[in-house]
C-alpha positions as a Markdown table, in Angstrom:
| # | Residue | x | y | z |
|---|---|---|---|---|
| 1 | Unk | 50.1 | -47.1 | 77.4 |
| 2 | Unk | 51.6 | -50.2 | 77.7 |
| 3 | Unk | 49.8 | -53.5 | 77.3 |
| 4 | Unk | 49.1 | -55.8 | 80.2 |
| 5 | Unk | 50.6 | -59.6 | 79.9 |
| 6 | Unk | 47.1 | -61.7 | 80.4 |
| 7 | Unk | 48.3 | -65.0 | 83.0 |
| 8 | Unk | 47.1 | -67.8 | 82.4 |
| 9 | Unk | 44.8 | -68.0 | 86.0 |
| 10 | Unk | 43.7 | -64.6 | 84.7 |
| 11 | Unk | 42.2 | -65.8 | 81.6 |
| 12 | Unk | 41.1 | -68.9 | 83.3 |
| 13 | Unk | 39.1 | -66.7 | 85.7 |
| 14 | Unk | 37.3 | -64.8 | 83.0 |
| 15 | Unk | 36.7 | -68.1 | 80.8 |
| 16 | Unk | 35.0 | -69.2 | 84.2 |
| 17 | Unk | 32.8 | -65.7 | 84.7 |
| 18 | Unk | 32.1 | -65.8 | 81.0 |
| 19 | Unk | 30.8 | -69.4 | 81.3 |
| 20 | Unk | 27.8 | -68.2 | 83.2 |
| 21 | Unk | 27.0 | -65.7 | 81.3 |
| 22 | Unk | 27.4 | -67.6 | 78.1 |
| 23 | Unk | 24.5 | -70.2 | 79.6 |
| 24 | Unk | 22.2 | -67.7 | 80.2 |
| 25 | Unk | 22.2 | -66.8 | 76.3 |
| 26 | Unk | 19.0 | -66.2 | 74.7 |
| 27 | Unk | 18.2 | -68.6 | 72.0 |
| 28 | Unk | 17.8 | -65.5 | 69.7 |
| 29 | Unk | 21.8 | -64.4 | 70.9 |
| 30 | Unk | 22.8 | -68.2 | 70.5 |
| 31 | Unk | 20.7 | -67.9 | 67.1 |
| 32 | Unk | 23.1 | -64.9 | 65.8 |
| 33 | Unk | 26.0 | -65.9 | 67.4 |
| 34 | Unk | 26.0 | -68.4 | 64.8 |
| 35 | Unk | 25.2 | -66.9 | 62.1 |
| 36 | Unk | 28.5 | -64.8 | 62.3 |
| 37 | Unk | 30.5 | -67.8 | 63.1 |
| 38 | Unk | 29.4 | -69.0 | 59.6 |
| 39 | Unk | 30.2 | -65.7 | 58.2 |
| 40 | Unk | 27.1 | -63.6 | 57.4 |
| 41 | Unk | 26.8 | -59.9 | 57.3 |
| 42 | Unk | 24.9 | -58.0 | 59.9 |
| 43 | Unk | 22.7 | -57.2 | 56.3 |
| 44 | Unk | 22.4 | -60.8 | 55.8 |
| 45 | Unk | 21.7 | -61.8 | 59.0 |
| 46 | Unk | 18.8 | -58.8 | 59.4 |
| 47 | Unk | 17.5 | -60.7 | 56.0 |
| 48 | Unk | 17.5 | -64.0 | 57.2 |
| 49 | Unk | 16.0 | -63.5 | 61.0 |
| 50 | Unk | 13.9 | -61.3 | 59.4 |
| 51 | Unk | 14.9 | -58.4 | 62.1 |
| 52 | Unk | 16.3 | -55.0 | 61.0 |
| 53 | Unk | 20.3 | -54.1 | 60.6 |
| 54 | Unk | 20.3 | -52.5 | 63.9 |
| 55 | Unk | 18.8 | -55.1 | 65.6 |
| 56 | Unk | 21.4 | -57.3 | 64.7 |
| 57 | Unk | 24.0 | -54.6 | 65.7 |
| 58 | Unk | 22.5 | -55.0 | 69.6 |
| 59 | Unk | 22.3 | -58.4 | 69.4 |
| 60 | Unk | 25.9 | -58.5 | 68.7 |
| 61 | Unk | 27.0 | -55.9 | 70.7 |
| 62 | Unk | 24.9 | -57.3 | 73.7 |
| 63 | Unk | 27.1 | -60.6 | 73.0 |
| 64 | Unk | 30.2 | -59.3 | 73.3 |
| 65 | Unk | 29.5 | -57.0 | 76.1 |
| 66 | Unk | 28.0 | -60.0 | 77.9 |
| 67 | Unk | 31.0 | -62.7 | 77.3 |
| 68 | Unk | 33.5 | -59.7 | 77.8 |
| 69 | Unk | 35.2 | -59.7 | 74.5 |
| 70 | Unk | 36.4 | -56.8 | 72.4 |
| 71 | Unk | 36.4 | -58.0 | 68.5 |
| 72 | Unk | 34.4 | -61.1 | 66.6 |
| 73 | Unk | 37.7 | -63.0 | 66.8 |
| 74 | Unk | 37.8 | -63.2 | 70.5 |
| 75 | Unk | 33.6 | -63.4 | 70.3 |
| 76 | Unk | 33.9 | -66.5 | 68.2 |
| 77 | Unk | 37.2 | -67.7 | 70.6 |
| 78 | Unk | 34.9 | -67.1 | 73.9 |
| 79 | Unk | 31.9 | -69.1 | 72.0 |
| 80 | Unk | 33.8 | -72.5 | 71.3 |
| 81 | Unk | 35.2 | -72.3 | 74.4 |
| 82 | Unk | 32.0 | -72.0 | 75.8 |
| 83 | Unk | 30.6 | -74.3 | 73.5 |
| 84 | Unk | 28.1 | -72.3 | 72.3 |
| 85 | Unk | 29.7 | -72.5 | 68.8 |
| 86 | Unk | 31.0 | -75.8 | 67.8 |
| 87 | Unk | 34.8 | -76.4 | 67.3 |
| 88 | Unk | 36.0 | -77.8 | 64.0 |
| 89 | Unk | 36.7 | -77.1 | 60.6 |
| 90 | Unk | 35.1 | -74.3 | 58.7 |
| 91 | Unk | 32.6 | -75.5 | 56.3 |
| 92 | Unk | 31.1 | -73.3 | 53.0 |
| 93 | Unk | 28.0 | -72.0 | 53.6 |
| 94 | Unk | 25.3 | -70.7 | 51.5 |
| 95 | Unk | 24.2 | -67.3 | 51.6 |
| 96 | Unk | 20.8 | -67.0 | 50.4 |
């Protein structure tokens, strides 16, 4: 099957759906969101919030279903577009 070229008004038009969506974020989704932006594992993440593995898994999957992205790349893409993430160099983080 081949792949579909993405235009430019195309992606503009999702960005622009996606943007509602990505306001109407729970502060717990916003709360994980970054969390994998800085790099933690689902496990870690679970440890921190204090919330099981699969929890985390929803959370995450209700993200990307909900900003209509595929993979954590485009997830992370979609959220400092949104600014829900901000942009910038990557800094070391501590996992504890």
């Amino acid at each position: 099957m081949p792949k579909e070229k993405v235009t430019e008004s195309e992606s503009t038009e999702e960005l622009l759906e996606a943007n509602s969506e990505g306001q109407s974020l729970t502060a717990r989704q916003k709360e994980i969101l970054s969390l994998v932006a800085q790099g933690f594992t689902n496990r870690e993440i679970g440890e921190k919030l204090d919330i099981s593995v699969r929890t985390v898994e929803v959370h995450r999957f209700n993200l990307m279903r909900r900003l209509r992205v595929r993979n954590v790349a485009q997830l992370l893409r979609q959220a400092i577009a949104l600014r829900i993430i901000p942009q910038g160099p990557a800094t070391p983080t501590t996992k504890t």
